[in-house]
N, C-alpha and C positions, 0 to 999 in steps of 0.2 A: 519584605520582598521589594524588588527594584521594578520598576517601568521607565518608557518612555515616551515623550510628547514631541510629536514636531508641530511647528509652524507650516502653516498654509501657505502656499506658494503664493508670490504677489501678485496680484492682481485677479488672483483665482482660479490662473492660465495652470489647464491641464493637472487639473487634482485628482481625478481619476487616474488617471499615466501615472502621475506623481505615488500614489498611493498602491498603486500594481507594485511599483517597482519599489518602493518600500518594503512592503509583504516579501516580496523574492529575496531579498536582502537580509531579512529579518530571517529564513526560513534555511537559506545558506550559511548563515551564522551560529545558527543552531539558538536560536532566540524566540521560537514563534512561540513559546510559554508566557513571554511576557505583556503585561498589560501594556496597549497601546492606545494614545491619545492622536489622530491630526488633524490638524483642521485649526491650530490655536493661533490666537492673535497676539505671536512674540516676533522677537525678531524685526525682517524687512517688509510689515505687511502695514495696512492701513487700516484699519485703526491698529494701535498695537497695545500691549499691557508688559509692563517689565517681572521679570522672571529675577527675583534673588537669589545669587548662587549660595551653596554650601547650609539652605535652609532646607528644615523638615518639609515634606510637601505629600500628598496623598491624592492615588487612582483610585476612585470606589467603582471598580466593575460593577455594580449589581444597581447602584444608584447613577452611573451614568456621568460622574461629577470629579472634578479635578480642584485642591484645595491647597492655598499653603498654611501649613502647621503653626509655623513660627512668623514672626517680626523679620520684616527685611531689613531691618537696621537695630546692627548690635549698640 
């Protein structure tokens, strides 16, 4: 199964809003099945954590925790 993660808005300006207006988008897409993550420290945020593309990576709904599977360097 697929999910998705966004990054937290910088500076932590309006994450609420940010996060309404996610859900609505997510729900007009016809996606609201899917596990979602925000709040994460990628992207334009301070502190940040790099995200390897094209690697396994795993949502555990029930544990609350976001993992990457694999090595970010083939």
């Amino acid at each position: 199964m697929m999910g998705i993660i966004f990054g937290r808005p910088y500076d932590n300006l309006y994450t609420e809003q940010y996060e309404i207006e996610l859900l609505k988008v997510l729900d007009e897409e016809g996606l609201s099945y899917l596990p979602v993550i925000t709040r994460m420290d990628f992207g334009h945020t301070c502190p940040t954590f790099t995200l390897p593309y094209g690697r396994l990576a795993e949502i555990n709904c029930i544990g609350r925790t976001f993992s990457i599977l694999e090595s970010g360097v083939a």
